[in-house]
C-alpha positions in Angstrom: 75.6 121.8 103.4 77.8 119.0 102.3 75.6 117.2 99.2 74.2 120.7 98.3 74.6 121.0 94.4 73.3 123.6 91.8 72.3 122.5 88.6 70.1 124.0 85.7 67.9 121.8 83.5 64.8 120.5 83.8 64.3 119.6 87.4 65.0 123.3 88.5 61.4 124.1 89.9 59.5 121.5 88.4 56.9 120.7 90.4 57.4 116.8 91.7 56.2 113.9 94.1 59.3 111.9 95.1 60.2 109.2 97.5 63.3 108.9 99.7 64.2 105.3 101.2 66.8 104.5 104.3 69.9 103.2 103.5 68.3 99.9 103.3 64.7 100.7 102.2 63.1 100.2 105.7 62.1 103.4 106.0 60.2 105.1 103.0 59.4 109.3 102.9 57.2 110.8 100.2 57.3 114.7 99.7 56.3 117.0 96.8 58.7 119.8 95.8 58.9 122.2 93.1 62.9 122.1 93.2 64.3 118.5 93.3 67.7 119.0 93.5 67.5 121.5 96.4 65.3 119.2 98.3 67.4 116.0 97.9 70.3 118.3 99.1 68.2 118.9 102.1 67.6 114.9 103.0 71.0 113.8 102.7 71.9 117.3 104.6 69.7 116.0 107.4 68.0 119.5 107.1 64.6 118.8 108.0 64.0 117.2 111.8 61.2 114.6 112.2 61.1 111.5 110.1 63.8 111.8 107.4 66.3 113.2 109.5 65.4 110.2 112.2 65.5 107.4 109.6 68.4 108.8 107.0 66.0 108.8 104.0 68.6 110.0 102.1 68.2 107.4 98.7 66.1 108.9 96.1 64.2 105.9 94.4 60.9 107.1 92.3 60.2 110.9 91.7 57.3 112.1 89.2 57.4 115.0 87.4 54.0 117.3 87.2 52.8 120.5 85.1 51.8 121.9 88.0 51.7 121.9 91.8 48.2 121.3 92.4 48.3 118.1 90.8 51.8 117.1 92.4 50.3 117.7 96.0 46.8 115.9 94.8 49.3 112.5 94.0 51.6 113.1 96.9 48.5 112.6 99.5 47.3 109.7 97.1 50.7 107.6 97.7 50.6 109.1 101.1 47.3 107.5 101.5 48.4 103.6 100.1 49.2 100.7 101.9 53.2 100.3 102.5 53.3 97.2 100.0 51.4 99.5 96.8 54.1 101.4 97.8 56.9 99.3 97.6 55.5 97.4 94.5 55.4 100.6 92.8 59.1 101.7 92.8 60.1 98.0 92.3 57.6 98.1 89.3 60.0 101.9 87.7 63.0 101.5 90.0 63.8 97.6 90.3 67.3 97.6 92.1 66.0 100.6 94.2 68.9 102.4 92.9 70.0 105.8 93.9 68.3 107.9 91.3 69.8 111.1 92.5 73.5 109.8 91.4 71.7 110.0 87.6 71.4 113.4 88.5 74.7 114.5 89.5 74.8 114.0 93.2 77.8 111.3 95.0 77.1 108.0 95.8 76.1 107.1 99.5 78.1 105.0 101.2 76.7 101.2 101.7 76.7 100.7 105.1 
């Protein structure tokens, strides 16, 4: 597994809605995980078939950190749920530039492509 890190700290099984974008924010995957940095490993590993291994949703853009996993899951089917512009107007509204947030948390910097 190429981008597959270990880190200690405060994302280490912290349960957590996030949202992975394509390459050029086309394509948008939300997921809930109680380890973040083993999970954006996974995407950018192309670990898990179906959508995010189809669509490269490898750029980590908005993740929310929860006290527990019940309410993580409760807010990951409520994004789920929202129209695809509630969903882009909400990491533009934390996220502006769309950057790579997983670069802020020790991972390499994706090629531009």
């Amino acid at each position: 597994m190429k981008y597959m890190i270990l880190m200690t700290g405060r994302f280490d099984f912290q349960p957590c809605v996030y949202i992975m974008v394509s390459f050029n924010g086309q394509a948008i995957y939300i997921g809930v995980t109680s380890d973040l940095m083993r999970r954006i490993g996974q995407h950018r590993d192309g670990y898990f078939d179906g959508h995010s291994k189809k669509y490269k949703t490898h750029r980590l853009v908005l993740f929310e950190i929860f006290g527990d996993m019940d309410s993580a899951i409760a807010r990951e089917k409520q994004l789920k749920n929202w129209r695809r512009q509630w969903k882009i107007s909400h990491v533009t509204a934390t996220n502006p530039k769309w950057r790579d947030l997983a670069e802020d948390l020790g991972f390499p910097a994706l090629p531009s492509y």
